[in-house]
C-alpha positions as CSV (number, residue, x, y, z in Angstrom):
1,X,7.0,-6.8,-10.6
2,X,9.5,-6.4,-8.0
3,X,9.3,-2.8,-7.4
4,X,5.4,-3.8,-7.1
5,X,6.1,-5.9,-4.4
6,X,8.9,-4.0,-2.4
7,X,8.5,-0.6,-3.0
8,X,5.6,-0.1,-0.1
9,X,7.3,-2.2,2.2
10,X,10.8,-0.5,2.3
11,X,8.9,3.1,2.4
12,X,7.1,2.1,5.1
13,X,10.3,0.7,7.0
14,X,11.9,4.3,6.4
15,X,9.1,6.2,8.0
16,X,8.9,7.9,4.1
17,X,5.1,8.1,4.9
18,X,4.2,10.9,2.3
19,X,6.1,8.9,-0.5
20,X,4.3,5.4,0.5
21,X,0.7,7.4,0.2
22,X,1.6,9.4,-3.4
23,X,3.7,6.7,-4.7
24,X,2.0,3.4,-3.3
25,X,-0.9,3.4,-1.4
26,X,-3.4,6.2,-3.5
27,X,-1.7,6.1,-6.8
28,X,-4.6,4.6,-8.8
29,X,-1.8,3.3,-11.6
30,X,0.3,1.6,-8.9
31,X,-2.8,-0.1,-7.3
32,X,-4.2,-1.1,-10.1
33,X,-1.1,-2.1,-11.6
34,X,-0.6,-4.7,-8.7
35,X,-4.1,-5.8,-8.3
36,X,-4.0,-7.1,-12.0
37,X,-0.4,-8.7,-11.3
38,X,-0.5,-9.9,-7.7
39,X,-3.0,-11.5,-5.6
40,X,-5.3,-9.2,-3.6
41,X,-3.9,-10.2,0.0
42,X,-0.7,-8.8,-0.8
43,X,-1.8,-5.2,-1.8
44,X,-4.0,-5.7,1.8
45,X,-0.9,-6.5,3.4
46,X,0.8,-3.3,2.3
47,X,-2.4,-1.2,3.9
48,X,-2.0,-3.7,7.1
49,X,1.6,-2.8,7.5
50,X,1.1,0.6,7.5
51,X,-2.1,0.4,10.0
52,X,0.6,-1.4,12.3
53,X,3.0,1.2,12.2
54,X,0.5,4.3,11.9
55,X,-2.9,4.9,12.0
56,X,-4.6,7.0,8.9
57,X,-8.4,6.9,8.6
58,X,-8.2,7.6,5.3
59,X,-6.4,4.2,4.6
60,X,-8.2,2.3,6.7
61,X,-11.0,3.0,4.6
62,X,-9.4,2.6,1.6
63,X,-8.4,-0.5,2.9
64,X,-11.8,-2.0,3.7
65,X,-13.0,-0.8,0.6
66,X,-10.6,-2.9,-1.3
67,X,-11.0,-6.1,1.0
């Protein structure tokens, strides 16, 4: 659970943007993974904090598809 919750944030704060999007952010196993063991806000505040930093269109939209 904890790598769940912290994995996406610390990528993010290390600019490891490639790793955040293969490992976090469009692995189906990790999202689903934290959808079935977290509540939903906090898998929309890992695509928020990223949308903060950088802007992606592709994870915007995967973002709004999941909210």
């Amino acid at each position: 659970m904890r790598k769940l919750s912290e994995l996406p944030y610390h990528l993010s704060r290390s600019s490891r943007y490639e790793d955040l999007f293969n490992e976090c952010l469009f692995n189906y196993g990790f999202l689903r993974a934290k959808i079935a063991s977290m509540p939903l806000q906090l898998t929309l505040a890992d695509f928020e904090d990223l949308l903060s930093e950088l802007f992606d269109k592709d994870t915007k939209i995967l973002a709004d598809t999941i909210r």
